[in-house]
N, C-alpha and C positions, 0 to 999 in steps of 0.2 A: 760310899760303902764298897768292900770287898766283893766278888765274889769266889767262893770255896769251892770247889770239888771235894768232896769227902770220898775217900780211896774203899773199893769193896762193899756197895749200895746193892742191898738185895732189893730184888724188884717186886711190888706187892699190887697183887690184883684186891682192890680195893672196892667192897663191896657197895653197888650205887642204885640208885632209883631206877628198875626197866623200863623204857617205854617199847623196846621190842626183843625179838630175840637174843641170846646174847650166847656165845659161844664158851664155855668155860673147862673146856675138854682139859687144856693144856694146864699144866701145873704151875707154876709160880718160879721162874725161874731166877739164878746170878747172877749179875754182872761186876766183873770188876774194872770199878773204871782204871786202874792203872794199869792194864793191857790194852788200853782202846787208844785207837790213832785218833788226837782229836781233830786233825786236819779230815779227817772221815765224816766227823759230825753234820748232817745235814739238815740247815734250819730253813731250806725253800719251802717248805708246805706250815712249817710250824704258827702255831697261833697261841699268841700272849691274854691271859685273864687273869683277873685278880682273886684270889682264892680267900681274902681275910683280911682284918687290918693290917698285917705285917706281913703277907705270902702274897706271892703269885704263880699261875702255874703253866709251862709253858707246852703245848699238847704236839702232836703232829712231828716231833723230833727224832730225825732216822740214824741211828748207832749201827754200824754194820750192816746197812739196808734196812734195817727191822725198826716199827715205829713205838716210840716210846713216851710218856707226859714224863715231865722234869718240875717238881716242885720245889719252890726254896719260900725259904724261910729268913726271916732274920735274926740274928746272933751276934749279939756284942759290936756291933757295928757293921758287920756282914752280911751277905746275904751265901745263906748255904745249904746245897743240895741236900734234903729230908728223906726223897721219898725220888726213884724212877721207877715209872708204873710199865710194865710190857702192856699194846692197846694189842690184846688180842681177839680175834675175832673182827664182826662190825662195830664201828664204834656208838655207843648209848645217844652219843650228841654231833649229831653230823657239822662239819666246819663250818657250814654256812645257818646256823643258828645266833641270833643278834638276840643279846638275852638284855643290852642296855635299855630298851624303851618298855622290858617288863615292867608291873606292877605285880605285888603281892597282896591278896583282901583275905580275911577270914568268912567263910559260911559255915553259920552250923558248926560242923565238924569236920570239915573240908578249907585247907587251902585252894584258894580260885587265882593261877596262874595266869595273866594277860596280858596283852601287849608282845609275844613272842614271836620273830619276825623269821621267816624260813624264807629262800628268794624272793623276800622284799614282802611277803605278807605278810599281815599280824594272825597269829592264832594264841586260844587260850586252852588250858587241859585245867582238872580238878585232881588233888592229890587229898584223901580221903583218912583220915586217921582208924586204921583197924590192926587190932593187935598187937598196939606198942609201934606200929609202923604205918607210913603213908604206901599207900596204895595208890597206882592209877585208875583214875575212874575215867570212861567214856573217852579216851583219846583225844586226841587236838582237834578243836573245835573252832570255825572262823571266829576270830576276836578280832579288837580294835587295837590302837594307838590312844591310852589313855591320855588327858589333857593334862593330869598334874603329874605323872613320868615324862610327857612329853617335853613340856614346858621344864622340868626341871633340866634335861639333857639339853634343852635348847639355849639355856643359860649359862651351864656348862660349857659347853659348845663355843660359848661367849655372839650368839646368834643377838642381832641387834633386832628389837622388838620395835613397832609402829608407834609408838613415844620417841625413842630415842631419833629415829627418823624426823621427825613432825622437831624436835628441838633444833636438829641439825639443818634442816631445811630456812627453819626460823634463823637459826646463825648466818646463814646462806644468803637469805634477803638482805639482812641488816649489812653486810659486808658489801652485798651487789649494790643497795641502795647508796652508800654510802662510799663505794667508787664513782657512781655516777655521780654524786651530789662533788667528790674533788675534782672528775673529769669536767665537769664544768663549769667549777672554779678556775681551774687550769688553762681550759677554753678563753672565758671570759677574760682573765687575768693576759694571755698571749693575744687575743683581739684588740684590748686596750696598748699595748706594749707596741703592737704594730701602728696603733693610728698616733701612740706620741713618737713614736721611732721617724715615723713620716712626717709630724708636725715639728720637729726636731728639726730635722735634716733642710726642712722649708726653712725656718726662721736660719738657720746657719747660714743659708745661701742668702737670704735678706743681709742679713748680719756682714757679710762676707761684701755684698755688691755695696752698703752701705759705708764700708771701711774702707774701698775702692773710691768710691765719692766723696768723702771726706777726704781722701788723699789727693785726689786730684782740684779736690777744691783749695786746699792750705798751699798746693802747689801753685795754683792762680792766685792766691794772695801774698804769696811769697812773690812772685814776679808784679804786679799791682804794687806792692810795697817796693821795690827794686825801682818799678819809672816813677815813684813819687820821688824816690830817694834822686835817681838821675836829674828830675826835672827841677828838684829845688836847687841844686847843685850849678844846673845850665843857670838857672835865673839869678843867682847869684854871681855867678860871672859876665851875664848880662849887664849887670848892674855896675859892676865894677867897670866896664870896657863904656857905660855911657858916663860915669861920672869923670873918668880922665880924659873922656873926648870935650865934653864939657870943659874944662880946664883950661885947655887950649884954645877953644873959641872965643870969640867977644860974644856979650852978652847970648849966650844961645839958651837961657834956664829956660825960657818960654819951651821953645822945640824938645828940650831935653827932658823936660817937664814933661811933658805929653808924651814923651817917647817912651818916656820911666814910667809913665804909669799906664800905657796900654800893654806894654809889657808883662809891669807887674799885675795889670790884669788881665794879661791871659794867663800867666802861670796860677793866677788865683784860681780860675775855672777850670785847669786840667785839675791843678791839684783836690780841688772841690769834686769833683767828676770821681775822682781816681777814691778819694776819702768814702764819698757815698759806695759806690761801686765796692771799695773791703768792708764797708759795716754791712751791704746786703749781703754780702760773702759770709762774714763772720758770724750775721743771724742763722745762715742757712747751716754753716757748722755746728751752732748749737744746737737748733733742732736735731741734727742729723746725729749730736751727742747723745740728746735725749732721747733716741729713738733707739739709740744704738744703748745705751742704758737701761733702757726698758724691756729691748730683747737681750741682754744678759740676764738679768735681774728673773726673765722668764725662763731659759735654760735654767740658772741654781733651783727653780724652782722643781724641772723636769729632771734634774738631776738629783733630786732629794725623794720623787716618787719613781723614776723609772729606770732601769739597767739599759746603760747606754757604750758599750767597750769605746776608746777612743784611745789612741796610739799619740794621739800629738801633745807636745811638749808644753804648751799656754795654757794653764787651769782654767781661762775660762772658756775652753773651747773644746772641754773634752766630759764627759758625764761618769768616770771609769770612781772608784772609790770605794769609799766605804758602805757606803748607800748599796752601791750597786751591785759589791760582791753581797750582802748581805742578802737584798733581796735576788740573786742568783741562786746564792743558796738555798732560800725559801725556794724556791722553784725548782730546783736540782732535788732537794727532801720531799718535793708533793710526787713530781715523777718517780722518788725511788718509793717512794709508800705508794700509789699506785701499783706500781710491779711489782710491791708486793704483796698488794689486795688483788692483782692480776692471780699471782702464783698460787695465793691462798681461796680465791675463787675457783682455778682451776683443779686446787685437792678437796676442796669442797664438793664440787662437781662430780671428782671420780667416785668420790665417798657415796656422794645421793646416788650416782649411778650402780654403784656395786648393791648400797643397800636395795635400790629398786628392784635388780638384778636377783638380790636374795628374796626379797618379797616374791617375786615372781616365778622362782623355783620353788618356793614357800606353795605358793598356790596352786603351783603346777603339781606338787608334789605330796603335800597336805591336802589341800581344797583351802578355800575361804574358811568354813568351820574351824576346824583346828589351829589356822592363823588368827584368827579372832578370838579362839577359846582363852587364853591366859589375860584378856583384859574385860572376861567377863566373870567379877568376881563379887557379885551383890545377888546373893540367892533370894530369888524373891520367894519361889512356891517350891515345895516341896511334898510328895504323897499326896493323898486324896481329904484329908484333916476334916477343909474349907468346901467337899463338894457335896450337892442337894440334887437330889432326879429332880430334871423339869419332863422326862420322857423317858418311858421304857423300867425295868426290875433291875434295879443297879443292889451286887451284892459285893463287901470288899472285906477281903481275906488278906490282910499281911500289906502286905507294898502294893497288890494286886487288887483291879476290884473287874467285874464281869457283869453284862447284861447279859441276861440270861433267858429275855423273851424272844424266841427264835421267828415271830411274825410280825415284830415292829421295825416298821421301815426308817423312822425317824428318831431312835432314840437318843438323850441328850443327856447328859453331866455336867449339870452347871459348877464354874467355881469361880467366886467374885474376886478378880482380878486386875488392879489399877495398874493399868502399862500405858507407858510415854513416850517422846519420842527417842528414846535409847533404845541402843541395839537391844532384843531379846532371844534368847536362842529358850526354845522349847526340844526338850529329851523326854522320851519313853518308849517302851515296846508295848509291842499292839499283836495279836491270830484274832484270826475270826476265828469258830467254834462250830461252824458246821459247813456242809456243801452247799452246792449249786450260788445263787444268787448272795452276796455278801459285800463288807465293805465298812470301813470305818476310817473315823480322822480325826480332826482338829480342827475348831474356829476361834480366833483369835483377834485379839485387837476391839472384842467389839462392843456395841454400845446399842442403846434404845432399843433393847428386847422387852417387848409387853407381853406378847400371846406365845402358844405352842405352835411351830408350824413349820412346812419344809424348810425355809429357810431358817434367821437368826439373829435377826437384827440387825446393825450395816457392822459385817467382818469379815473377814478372810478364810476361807475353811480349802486346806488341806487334805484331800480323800484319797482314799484306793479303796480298790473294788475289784470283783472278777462280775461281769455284766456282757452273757453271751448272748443276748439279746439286741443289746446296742455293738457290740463290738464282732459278734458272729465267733468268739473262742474263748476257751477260758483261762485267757490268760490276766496277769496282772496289771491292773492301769491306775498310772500315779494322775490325779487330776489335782486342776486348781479353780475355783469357785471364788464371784465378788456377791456374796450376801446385799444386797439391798434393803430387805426387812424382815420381817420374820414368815413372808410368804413367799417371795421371791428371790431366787439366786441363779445369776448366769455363769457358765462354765468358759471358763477363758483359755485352757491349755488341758494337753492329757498326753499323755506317753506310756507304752508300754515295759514293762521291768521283767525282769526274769525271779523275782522269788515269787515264794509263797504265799500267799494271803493265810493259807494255816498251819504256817510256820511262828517261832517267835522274831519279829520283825524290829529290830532298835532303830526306831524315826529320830531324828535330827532337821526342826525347824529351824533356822535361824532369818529372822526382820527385821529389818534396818529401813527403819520408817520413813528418818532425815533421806533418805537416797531412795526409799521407795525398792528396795531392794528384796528378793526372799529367797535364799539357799535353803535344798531340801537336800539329808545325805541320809542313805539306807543301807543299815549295815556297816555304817564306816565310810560309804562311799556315795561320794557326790553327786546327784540325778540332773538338780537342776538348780540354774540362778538364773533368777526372772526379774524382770522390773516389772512392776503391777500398775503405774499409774492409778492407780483407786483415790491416792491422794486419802487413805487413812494413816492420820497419826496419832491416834490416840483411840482407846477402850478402856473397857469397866469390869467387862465380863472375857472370859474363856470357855470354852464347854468340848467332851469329846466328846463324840457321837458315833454309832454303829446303826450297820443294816444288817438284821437278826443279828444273831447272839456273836458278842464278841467280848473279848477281855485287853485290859491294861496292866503295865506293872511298872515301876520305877522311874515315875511323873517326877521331873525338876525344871523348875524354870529356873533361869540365870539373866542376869544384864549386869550394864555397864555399872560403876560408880559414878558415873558421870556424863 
């Protein structure tokens, strides 16, 4: 979209809601913007709102030093200046006004305005219908940070809720677990790799010394073969040198005979000698085949399951291949998936930490309460419908009920209520109704109540009281109480608070039974979070109760869905 300056915008004091004085002396002046330097314009102080589905309006805008609101509008595609307002006087709506975590309710005949945040507090005011017009009634009044403006802002906001954690976490393990489960396939897989890399390297050198002996053994029988060959060779010329000496002699066959045949056996015996001696040879090579056969046969074997790199030229002496790139690769993809279940652990990590980080400014800045409040969406009790006096003149007008017997020390309100072990937050406001000695609460969670009596059967009671008796002032004290039975209850904790006791007081229980946990917040804001140990998780009954006259108004219980 464009935006327009529309040239000669008279400037309209535009009649608004007072919440104080308002200066209106000054008459309604001109301005033309085509005399204004708009390198003048000063947007430092300025502040952006949205004025409607299609406006927004921009306040705090200084034209010639003088502060001015600039609304636009939108127009055919544009957006164009409607309206510049002169802020004369004090302004109705001081700058630091956060009007986002308002809510708007009908009373009566009164808008009830809340959640209004002025330096970071929430206040509420009442706007009255008289006359065709809303009036302020009663001025700003301490309010809260409602749960379903809050929650919707916070979603806005795109704030990541205690679910979305709790999944991310869960992605977190399964990724963690499941690096470790490759790391130590990876492990195992390199531990293996190393002890065949080393049973390898062992057989080679077998391999290697075996090939050596066999060489040097074919060597010995290549020369073994060489004086057999020599020896028949002499003994045939032997032979030849007696049979022509022979020749020439008279009758000498007798001598030549014998000559000839101790001859021809001795060359029988070397040659014998030398025959056995290459067949032991020759045995001992074919073992040395077979052995040498057998450690190849177990490399192709190591070379078909382990990556073995080998530079030398003889296939069977090297493990490098197709095998081996293969499973290289498998192991080059496990380490690059790793690093990147490393990298993806590590934004995991920042994630869980950021969210933890949020949570924790969440609680810092919230409390517990109001972080918990958006996943407490199962209203269990509501108003007073379901409740019966077991003690004291209980009377209930509207939303509101009151005991009204100003000398019962123990009065009670029973109302039958099945709670489990899910979180449950208890809401209402509570005044006492008279002076001096006073005090009223809440017992929860509880069960096996028979008789009327100080106590309440085994549950949890939540009090304040002003008791300047026991505490020597009359100030206000938040206590906490473990019920036993319906006679006896001991006090576990007490602290001092600065309201009223008859004042209207908004209590905020919340129990978290699983954790043994209990947040009280008054007024909005957080007193206490205790761990009880009582090891209650489970009740039947609730009951409020007061010391003399006090009243309730706007009882809800809430818990989990789950």
């Amino acid at each position: 979209m464009k935006f327009v300056w529309r040239m000669a915008v008279t400037c309209l004091l535009i009649p608004v809601i007072s919440l104080g004085a308002q200066d209106t002396s000054d008459e309604p002046s001109t301005v033309q913007l085509d005399t204004i330097d708009f390198e003048t314009i000063d947007f430092s102080e300025a502040r952006l709102s949205i004025a409607g589905p299609s406006a927004f309006l921009i306040r705090s805008v200084r034209i010639e030093g003088e502060p001015y609101s600039v609304l636009f509008k939108e127009q055919n595609g544009n957006w164009v200046v409607t309206e510049l307002i002169a802020q004369q006087g004090e302004p109705v709506l001081p700058d630091n006004v956060v009007l986002d975590f308002a809510r708007v309710t009908v009373e009566d005949s009164a808008l009830v305005i809340d959640g209004i945040l002025i330096n970071g507090k929430p206040y509420s005011t009442r706007l009255e219908l008289r006359d065709d017009a809303l009036r302020l009634s009663g001025g700003l009044q301490a309010g809260k940070l409602v749960g379903s403006s809050l929650s919707r802002i916070t979603l806005d906001a795109g704030l990541s809720d205690p679910e979305t954690l709790d999944r991310q976490q869960e992605q977190l393990a399964e990724l963690t677990e499941r690096n470790t489960r490759l790391l130590a396939q990876v492990g195992s897989m390199n531990g293996s790799l190393e002890q065949l890399r080393t049973k390898n390297a062992e057989i080679q050198e077998q391999l290697e010394q075996l090939k050596k002996e066999k060489s040097d053994l074919l060597g010995e029988v290549d020369n073994l073969q060489a004086r057999l060959t020599a020896s028949e060779a002499a003994a045939e010329e032997s032979a030849r040198e007696t049979a022509e000496s022979a020749a020439d002699e008279s009758d000498p066959e007798d001598n030549a005979a014998a000559e000839s045949g101790g001859t021809d056996s001795n060359v029988e015996e070397i040659n014998q000698e030398l025959i056995q001696r290459i067949g032991t040879l020759l045995q001992k090579i074919d073992s040395l085949e077979d052995h040498i056969s057998g450690l190849e046969t177990e490399i192709s074997a190591l070379r078909e399951s382990v990556p073995e790199e080998s530079a030398g030229e003889d296939r069977s002496e090297r493990l490098a291949g197709q095998d081996v790139r293969e499973y290289t690769q498998r192991i080059e993809t496990l380490e690059d998936e790793i690093r990147d279940l490393k990298v993806e652990n590590s934004r995991l990590a920042g994630e869980r930490n950021e969210l933890e980080q949020d949570i924790r400014r969440e609680l810092l800045e919230k409390g517990v309460i109001e972080v918990m409040r958006p996943r407490l969406t199962r209203d269990v009790q509501e108003g007073f419908s379901i409740a019966s006096t077991q003690i004291g003149s209980w009377e209930q007008s509207g939303s509101a009920i009151r005991q009204t017997d100003p000398g019962e020390f123990f009065a009670k309100l029973e109302l039958p209520l099945a709670q489990d072990s899910r979180p449950t937050l208890y809401s209402f406001d509570a005044r006492s109704r008279q002076a001096g000695w006073v005090g009223f609460g809440v017992h929860i969670f509880a069960s096996g109540v028979e008789k009327r009596g100080y106590g309440y059967g085994e549950s949890l009671l939540l009090w304040f009281t002003r008791d300047r008796d026991t505490y020597g002032n009359d100030q206000t004290y938040m206590e906490l109480y473990r019920s036993s039975d319906d006679i006896n209850m001991a006090r576990v904790l007490s602290a001092a608070i600065p309201e009223s006791l008859g004042e209207w007081l908004n209590i905020e229980l919340l129990y978290q039974p699983d954790d043994e946990y209990i947040t009280v917040a008054v007024n909005g804001e957080e007193k206490l979070r205790y761990k009880t140990w009582f090891g209650i998780e489970s009740g039947v009954d609730m009951a409020l109760r007061t010391l003399n006259a006090g009243e309730f108004r706007n009882l809800q219980v809430l818990s989990t869905e789950d």
